[in-house]
Wavefront OBJ file of the C-alpha trace (Angstrom):
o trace
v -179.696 166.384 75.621
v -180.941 169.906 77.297
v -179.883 172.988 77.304
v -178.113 172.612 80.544
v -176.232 169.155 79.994
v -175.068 171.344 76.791
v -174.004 174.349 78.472
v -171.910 172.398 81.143
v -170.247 170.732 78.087
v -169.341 173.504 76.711
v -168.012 174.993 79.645
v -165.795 172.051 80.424
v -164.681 172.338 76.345
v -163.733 175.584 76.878
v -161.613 175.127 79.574
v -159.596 172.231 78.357
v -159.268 175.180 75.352
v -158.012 177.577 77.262
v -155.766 175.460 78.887
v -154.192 173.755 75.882
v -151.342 175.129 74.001
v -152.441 176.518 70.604
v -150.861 177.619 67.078
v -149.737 181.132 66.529
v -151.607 181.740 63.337
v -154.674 183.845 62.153
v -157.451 182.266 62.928
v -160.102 184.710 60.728
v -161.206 183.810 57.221
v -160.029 185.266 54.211
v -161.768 188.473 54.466
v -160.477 189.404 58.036
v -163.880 188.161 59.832
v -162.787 186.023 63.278
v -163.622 182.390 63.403
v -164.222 180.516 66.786
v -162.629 177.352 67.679
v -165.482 174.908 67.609
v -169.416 175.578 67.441
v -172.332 173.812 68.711
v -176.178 174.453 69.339
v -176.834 178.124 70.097
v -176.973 179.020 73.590
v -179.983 177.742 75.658
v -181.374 175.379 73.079
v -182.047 171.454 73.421
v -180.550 169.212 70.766
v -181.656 165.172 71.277
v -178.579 163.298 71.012
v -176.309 165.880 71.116
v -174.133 162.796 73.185
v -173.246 161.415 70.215
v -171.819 164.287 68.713
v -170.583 166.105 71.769
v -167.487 168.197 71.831
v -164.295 167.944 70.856
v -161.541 166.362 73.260
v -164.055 164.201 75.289
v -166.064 160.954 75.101
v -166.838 159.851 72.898
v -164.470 161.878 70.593
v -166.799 161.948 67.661
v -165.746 165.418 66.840
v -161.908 165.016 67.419
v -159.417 164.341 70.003
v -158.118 167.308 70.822
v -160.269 170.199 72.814
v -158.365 172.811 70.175
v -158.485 170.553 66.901
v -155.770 171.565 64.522
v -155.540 175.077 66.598
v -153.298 173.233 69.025
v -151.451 170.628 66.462
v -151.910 170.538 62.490
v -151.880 166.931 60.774
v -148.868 165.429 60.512
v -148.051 165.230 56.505
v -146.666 162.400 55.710
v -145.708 161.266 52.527
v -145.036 157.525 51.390
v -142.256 156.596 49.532
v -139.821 154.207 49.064
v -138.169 152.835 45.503
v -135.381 151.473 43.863
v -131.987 151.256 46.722
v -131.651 152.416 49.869
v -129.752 155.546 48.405
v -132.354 156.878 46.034
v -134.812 156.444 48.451
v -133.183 158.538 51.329
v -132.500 161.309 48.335
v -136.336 161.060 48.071
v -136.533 161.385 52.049
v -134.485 164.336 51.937
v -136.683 166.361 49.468
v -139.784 165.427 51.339
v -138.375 166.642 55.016
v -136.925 170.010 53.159
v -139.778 170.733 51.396
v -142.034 170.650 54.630
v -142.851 166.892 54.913
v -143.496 166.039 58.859
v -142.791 162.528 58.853
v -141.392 159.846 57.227
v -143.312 156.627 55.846
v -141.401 153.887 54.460
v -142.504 151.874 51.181
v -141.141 148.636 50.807
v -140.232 146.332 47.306
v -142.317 142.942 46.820
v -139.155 141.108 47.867
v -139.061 142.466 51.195
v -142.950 142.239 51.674
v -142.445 139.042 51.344
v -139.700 138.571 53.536
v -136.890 137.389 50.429
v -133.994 138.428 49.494
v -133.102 140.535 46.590
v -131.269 137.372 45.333
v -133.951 134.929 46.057
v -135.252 133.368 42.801
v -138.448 134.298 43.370
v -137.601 137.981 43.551
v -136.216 138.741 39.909
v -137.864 141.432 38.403
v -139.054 142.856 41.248
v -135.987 144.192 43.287
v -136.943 148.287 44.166
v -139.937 148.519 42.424
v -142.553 149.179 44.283
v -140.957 150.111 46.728
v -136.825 150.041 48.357
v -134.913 146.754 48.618
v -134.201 146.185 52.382
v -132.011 143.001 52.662
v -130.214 143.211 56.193
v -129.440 145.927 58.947
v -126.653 147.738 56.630
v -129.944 148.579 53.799
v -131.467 150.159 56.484
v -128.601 152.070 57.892
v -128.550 153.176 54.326
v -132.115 154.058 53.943
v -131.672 156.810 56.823
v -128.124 158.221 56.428
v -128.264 161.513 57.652
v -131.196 161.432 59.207
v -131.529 161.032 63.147
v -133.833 158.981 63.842
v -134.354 160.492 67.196
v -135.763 163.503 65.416
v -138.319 162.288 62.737
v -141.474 159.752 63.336
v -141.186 156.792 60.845
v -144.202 154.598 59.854
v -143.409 151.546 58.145
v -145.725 149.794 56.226
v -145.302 146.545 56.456
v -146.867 143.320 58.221
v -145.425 139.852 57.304
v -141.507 140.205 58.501
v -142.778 143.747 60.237
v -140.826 142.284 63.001
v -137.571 141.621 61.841
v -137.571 144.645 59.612
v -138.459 146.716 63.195
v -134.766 144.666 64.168
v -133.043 146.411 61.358
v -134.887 149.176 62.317
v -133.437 149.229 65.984
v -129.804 148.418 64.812
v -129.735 151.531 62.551
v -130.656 153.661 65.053
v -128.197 151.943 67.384
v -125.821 152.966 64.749
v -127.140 156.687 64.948
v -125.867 156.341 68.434
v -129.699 156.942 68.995
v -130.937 155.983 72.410
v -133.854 153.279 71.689
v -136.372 154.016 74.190
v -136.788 157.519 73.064
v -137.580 156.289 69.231
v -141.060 157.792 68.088
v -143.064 156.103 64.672
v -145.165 153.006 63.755
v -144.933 149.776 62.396
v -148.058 148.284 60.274
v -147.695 144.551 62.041
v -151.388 144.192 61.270
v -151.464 140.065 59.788
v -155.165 140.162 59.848
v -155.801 142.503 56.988
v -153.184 140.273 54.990
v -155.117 137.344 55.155
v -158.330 139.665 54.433
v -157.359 141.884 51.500
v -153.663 142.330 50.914
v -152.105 138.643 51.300
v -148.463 138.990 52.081
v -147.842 136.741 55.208
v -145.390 134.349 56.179
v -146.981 131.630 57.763
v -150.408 130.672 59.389
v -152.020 133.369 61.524
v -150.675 132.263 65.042
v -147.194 131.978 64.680
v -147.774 135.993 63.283
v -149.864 136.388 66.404
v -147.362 134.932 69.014
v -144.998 137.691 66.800
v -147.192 140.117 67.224
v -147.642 139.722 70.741
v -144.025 140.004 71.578
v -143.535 142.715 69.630
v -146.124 144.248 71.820
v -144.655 143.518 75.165
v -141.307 144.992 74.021
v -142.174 148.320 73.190
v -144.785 148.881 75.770
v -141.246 147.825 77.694
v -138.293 148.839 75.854
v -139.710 152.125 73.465
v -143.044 153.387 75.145
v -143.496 156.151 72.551
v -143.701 153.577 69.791
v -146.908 152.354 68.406
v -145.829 148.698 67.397
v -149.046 148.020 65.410
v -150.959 149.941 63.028
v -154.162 147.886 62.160
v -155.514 148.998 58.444
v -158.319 149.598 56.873
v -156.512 151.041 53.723
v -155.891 147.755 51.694
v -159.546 146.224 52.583
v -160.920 148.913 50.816
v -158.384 149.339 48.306
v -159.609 145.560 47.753
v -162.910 146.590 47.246
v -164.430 146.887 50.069
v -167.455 149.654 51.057
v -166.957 152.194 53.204
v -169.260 150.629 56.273
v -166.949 147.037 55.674
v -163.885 149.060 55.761
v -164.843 150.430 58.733
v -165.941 147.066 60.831
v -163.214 144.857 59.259
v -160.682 147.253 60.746
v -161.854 147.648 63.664
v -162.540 144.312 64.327
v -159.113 143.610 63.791
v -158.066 146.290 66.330
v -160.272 144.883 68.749
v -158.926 141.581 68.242
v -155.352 143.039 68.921
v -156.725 144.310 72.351
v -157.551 140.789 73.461
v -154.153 139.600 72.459
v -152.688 142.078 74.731
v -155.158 141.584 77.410
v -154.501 137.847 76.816
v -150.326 138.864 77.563
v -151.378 140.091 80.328
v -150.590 143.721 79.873
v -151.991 147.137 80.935
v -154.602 148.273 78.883
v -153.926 151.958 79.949
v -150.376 150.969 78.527
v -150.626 149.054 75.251
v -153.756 150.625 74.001
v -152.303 153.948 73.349
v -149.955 152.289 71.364
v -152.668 150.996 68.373
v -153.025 152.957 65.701
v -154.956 153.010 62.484
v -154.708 153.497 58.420
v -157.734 154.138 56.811
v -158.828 154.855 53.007
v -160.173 158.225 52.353
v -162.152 157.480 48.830
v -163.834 160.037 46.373
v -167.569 159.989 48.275
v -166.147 163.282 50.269
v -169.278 162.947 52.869
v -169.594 159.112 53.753
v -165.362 159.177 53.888
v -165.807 162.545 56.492
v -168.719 160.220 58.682
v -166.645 157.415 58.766
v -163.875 158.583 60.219
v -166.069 160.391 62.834
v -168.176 157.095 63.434
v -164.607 155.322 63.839
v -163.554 157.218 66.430
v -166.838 157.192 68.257
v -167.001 152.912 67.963
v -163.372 152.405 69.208
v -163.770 154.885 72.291
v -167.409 153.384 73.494
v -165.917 149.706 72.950
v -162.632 150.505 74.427
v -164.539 151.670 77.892
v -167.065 149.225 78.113
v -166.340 146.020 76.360
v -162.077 145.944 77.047
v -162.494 148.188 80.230
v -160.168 151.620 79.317
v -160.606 154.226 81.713
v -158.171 156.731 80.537
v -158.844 159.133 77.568
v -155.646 157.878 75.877
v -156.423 154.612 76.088
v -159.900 155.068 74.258
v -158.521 157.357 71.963
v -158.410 156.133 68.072
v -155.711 158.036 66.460
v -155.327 157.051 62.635
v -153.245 158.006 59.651
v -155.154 158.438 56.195
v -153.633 158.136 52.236
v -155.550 158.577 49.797
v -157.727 156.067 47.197
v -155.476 154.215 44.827
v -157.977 152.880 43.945
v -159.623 156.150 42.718
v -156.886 157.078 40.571
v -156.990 156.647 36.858
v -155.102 156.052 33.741
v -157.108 157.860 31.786
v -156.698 161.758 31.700
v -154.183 161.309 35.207
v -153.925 165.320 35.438
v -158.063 164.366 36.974
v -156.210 162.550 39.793
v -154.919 165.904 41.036
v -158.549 166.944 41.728
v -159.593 163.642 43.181
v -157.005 163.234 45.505
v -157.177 167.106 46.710
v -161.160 165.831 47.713
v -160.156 162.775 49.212
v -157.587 164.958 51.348
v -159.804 167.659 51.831
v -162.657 164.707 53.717
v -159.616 163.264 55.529
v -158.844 166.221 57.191
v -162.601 167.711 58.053
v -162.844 164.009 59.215
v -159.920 164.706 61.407
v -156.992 162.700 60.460
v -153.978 163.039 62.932
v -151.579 162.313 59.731
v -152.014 162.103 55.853
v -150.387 161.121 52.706
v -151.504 162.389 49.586
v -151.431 160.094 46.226
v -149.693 161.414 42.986
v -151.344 162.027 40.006
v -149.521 159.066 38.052
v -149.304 156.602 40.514
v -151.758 154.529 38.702
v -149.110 154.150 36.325
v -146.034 154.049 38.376
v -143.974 154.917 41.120
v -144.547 159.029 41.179
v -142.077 161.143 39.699
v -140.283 164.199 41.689
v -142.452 166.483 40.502
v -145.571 164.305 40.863
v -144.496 163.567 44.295
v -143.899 167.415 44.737
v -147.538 168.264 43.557
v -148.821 165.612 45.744
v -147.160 167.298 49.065
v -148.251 170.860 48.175
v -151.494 169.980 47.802
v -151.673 169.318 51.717
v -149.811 172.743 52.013
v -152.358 174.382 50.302
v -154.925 172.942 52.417
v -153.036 173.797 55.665
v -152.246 177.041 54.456
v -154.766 178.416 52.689
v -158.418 176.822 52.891
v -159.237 177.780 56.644
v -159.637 174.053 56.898
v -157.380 173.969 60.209
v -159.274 177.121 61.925
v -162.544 175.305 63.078
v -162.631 171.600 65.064
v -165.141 169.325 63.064
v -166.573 172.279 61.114
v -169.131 169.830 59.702
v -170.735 168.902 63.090
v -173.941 169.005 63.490
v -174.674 168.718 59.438
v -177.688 166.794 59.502
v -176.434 164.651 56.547
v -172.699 164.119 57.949
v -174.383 163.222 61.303
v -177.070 160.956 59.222
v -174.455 159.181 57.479
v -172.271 158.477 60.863
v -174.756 156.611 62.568
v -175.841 154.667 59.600
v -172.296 153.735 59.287
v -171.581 153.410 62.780
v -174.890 151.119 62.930
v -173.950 148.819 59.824
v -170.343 148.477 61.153
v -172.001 147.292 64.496
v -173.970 144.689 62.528
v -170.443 143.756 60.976
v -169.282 142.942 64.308
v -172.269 140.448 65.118
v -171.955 138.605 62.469
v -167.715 138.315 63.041
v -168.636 137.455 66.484
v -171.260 134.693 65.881
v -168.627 132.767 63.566
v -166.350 131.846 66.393
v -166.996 129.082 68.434
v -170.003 130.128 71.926
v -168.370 131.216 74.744
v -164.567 132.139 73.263
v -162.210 133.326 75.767
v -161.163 136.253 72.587
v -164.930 136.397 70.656
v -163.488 138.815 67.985
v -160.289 137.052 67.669
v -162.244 133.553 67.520
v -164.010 135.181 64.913
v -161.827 136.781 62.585
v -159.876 133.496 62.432
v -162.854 130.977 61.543
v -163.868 134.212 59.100
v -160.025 134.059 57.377
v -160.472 130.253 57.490
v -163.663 129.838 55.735
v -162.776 132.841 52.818
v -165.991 134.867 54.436
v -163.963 137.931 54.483
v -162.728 137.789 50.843
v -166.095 136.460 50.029
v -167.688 139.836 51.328
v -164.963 142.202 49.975
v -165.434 140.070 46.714
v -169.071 140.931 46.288
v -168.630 144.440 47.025
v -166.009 144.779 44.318
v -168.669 143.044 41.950
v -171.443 145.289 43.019
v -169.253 148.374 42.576
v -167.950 147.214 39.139
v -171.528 146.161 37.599
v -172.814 149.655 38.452
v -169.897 151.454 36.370
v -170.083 149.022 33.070
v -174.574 149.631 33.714
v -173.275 153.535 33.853
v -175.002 154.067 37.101
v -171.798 155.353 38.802
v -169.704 157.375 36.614
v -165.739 158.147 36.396
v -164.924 161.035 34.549
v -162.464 160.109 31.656
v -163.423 156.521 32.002
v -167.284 155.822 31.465
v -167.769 159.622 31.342
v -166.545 162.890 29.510
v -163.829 160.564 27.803
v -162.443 162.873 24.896
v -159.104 164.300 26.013
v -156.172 166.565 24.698
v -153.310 165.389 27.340
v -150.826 163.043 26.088
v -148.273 160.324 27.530
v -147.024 161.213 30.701
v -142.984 160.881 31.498
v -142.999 158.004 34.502
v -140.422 156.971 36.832
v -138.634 154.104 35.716
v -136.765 151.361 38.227
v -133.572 150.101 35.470
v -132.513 146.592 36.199
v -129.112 147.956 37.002
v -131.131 148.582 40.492
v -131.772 145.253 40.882
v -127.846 144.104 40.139
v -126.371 146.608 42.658
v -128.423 145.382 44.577
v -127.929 141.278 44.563
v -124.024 142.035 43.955
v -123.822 144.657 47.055
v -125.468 141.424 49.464
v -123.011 139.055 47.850
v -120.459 141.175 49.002
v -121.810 142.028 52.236
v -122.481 138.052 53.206
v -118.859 137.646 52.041
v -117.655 140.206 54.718
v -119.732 138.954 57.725
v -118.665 136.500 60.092
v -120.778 133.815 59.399
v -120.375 131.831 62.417
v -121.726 135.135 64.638
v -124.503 135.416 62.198
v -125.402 131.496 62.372
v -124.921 131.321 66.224
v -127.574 134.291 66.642
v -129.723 132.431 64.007
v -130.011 129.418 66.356
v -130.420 131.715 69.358
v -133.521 133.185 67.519
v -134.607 129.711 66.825
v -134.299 128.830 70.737
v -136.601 131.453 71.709
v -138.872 130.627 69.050
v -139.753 127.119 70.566
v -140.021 128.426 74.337
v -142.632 130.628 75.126
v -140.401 133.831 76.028
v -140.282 137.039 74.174
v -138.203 136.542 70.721
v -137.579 140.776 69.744
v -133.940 140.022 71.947
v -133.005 137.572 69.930
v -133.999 138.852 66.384
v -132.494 141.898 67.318
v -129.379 139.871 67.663
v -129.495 138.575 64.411
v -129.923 141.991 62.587
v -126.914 142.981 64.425
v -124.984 140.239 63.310
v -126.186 140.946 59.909
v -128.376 138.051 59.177
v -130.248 138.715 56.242
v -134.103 139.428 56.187
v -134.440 135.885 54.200
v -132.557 133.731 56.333
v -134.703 134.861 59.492
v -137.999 134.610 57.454
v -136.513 131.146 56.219
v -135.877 129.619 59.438
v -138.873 130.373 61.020
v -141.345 129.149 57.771
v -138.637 126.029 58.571
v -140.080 125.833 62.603
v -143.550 126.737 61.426
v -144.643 126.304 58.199
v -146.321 128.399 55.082
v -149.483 128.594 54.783
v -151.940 128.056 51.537
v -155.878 129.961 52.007
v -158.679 128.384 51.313
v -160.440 128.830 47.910
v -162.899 130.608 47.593
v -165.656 130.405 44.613
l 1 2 3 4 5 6 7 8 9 10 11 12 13 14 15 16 17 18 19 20 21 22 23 24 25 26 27 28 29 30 31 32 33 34 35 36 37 38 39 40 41 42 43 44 45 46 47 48 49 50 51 52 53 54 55 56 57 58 59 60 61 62 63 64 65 66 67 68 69 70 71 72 73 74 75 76 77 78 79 80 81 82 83 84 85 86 87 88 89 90 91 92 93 94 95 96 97 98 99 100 101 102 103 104 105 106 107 108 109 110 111 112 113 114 115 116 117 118 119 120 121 122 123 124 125 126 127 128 129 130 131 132 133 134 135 136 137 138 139 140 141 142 143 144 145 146 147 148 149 150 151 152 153 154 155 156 157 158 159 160 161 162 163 164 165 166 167 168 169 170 171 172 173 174 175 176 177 178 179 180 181 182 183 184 185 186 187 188 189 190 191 192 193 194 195 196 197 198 199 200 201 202 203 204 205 206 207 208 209 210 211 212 213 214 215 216 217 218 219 220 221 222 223 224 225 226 227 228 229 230 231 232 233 234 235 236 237 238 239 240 241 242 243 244 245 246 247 248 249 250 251 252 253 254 255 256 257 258 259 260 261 262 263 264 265 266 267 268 269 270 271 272 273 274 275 276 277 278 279 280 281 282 283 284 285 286 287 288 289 290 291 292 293 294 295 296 297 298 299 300 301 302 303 304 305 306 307 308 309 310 311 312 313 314 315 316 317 318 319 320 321 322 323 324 325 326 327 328 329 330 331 332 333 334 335 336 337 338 339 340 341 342 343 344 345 346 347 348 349 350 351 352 353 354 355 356 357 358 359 360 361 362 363 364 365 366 367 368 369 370 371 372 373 374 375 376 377 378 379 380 381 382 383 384 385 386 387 388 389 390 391 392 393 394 395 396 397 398 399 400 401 402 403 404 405 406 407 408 409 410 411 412 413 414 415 416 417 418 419 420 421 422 423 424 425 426 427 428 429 430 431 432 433 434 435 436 437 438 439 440 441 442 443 444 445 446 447 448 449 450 451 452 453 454 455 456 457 458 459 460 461 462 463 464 465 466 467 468 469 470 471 472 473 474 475 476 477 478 479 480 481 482 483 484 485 486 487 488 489 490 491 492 493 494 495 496 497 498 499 500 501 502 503 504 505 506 507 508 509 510 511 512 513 514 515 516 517 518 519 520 521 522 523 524 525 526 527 528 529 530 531 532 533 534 535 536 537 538 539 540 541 542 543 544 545 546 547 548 549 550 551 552 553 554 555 556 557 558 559 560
């Protein structure tokens, strides 16, 4: 690019700056010296490519979405929790939000993942462990008493029964006396990373599609703010994925979420907007920092010219981050403080719109108060007092950061040649076509699998080190105290449903049950109906249950 082509960019940069509203903060460093908002080649010089780095708040958004980075808007911290009942959890809630949390992100129990009840056979001993028990509308009425909903975004990670949970959802709010269509948050919904990495589904991939696709159509309807799918990268890598598979896996799936709207027949300018994204941020601070520029750079050039977006909004790839897991160990936890402070550190210069931080003993359990405390400040003090938030994409222009963008952006793009090639020659949806005969055949797992081998070989062979594992192992820190779910949890829990079914009027909630079951055989949108349900206080197992009934389970394929 030359001089002038930069100097025009620049210019129109600095007027979508000016024009933007911005932070009232001090934007020097910590000696006093003033910092700008964004820098780029000096004046007058040439830089070759400089298109694929460009400026931030244009195409192709490499460097950010926003002309005035976190000048105009800091990331949104968001912590994830979510264990035991619906009333410790909303204690939880209540010390995040007063202790400067900006949003809320809801952690479910294996029951619920699963779409069982709490007294379903198959959920004994696992009833608010990893997460809160949410068994029918009432749980989550509980789960945010005393908190408007209308006030405070709510992500909720789930994707199996994501759409009845969004039901219960909706009926709590109702409850709030909260008008609907003004409800702001996100719902995971993404079924394609289940089959991939995480595998908690209900049934076979279209009957989560057709699911999916209503759920799409409603809120682009009923609750435009809402972003009813939030396609993730987090569990493929927590899986063992690499950072370039992460990257094309996820965004393959996003891409196949775009043709199933485009397939419904609705406005791209519309329905885009409302995809959003979870990725991984892992201990390699620079290749985490390039991916997340090289994301947004893929979904805003495919976006334009593959699915046809013309609108900045609609090309825009907006993503939450949390954390590695994965990267946290038993071993000498207190480590995990520093590791997730990195991994926070590379979300944010990669420019994550919202972030939850992992506690240091979540390797061994659900974090305690004070672990979860730790875990929040530790944002804080990156917001507050790094200088972190001054500059937009203060690592532009590095010549390893941009190095290591294209080479991921290039092996993601080789990712998505090989998805597309599996599916059958001339597919109406080439990436969906793909990703299904991929989930069919194991290739996905298969891939993710060999990765995880790779990446384990090289620790036991000592070529990549862990410090208090395979490294540095002599310690002086003892047991930690953990957070412990009693089995008293899990008994409130079953005998509070008992009594709840007792109380309903079971022919209301078995009429609305076959209503749901109506819709679910024609071909018209099914969120009405399911929404009826919740109200009448069907349970999340007996709507799960009668639609496995209409349309099966499903088994994968093994995989050797």
């Amino acid at each position: 690019m030359d001089a002038d082509q930069i100097a025009a960019g620049r210019a129109r940069w600095q007027a979508r700056y000016e024009s933007a509203r911005k932070r009232d903060a001090d934007f020097t460093t910590l000696s006093g010296a003033p910092v700008e908002p964004v820098y780029g080649p000096p004046d007058g010089a040439a830089y070759p490519g400089f298109d694929r780095i460009g400026w931030p708040g244009e195409y192709p958004f490499t460097r950010g979405l926003y002309a005035t980075g976190y000048r105009g808007r800091t990331w949104t911290i968001r912590q994830f929790a979510g264990f035991g009942n619906a009333e410790q959890t909303n204690e939880r809630y209540k010390m995040i939000l007063g202790n400067g949390g900006g949003g809320l992100s809801v952690a479910f129990d294996m029951p619920t993942l699963m779409g069982r009840d709490s007294d379903d056979p198959h959920s004994l001993g696992e009833v608010g462990h990893c997460g809160v028990a949410i068994d029918s509308a009432a749980d989550m009425e509980r789960l945010f008493a005393g908190i408007p909903l209308g006030d405070v975004t709510t992500s909720m990670t789930i994707s199996g029964p994501a759409v009845p949970v969004f039901c219960m959802y909706l009926v709590a709010a109702e409850r709030q006396g909260i008008d609907l269509s003004t409800l702001d948050g996100t719902l995971q919904t993404d079924i394609f990373k289940e089959y991939i990495a995480q595998k908690e589904w209900l049934f076979a991939p279209e009957p989560h599609l057709r699911l999916i696709g209503d759920l799409m159509e409603y809120c682009a309807r009923e609750i435009p703010a809402y972003k009813p799918v939030s396609v993730s990268g987090y569990h493929i890598r927590e899986a063992g994925s690499t950072a370039a598979e992460e990257l094309a896996f996820t965004l393959a799936d996003g891409f196949a979420y775009v043709e199933l709207g485009l397939a419904r027949g609705l406005d791209i300018e519309t329905f885009a907007p409302g995809l959003s994204f979870f990725f991984d941020s892992h201990v390699d601070f620079f290749e985490e920092i390039a991916k997340f520029r090289a994301a947004r750079r893929i979904w805003a050039r495919w976006l334009r010219d593959t699915y046809g977006a013309r609108t900045e909004r609609a090309q825009w790839l907006r993503f939450h981050t949390q954390t590695a897991g994965v990267s946290l160990t038993a071993q000498q936890p207190y480590n995990n403080v520093v590791r997730t402070a990195v991994e926070a550190l590379a979300a944010v210069l990669g420019g994550t719109n919202s972030l939850h931080t992992n506690a240091l003993d979540e390797t061994l359990a659900l974090p305690t108060e004070q672990a979860a405390e730790i875990a929040m400040r530790t944002q804080q003090v990156l917001l507050e007092e790094t200088g972190v938030a001054h500059v937009a994409d203060p690592l532009g222009g590095s010549w390893y950061v941009e190095a290591l963008t294209d080479r991921l952006e290039d092996e993601a793009e080789r990712i998505f040649d090989r998805i597309k090639a599996m599916g059958p020659e001339g597919a109406e949806l080439p990436m969906t076509a793909g990703i299904l005969r991929g989930i069919e055949e194991g290739w996905f797992t298969g891939e993710i699998a060999d990765s995880s081998f790779a990446y384990q070989t090289a620790l036991e062979k000592g070529e990549k080190r862990i410090v208090g594992v395979n490294c540095h192992p002599d310690t002086v820190t003892g047991e930690l105290e953990i957070l412990r779910v009693g089995h008293e949890v899990e008994r409130d829990q079953v005998r509070v449903l008992g009594e709840r079914r007792a109380a309903r009027d079971d022919a209301a909630v078995r009429a609305a049950l076959d209503e749901m079951m109506t819709a679910a055989r024609g071909t018209g949108n099914m969120l009405p109906a399911m929404l009826d349900a919740a109200r009448a206080e069907a349970t999340l197992g007996e709507i799960c249950e009668a639609l496995k009934a209409e349309w099966g389970g499903y088994i994968e394929a093994a995989r050797f």
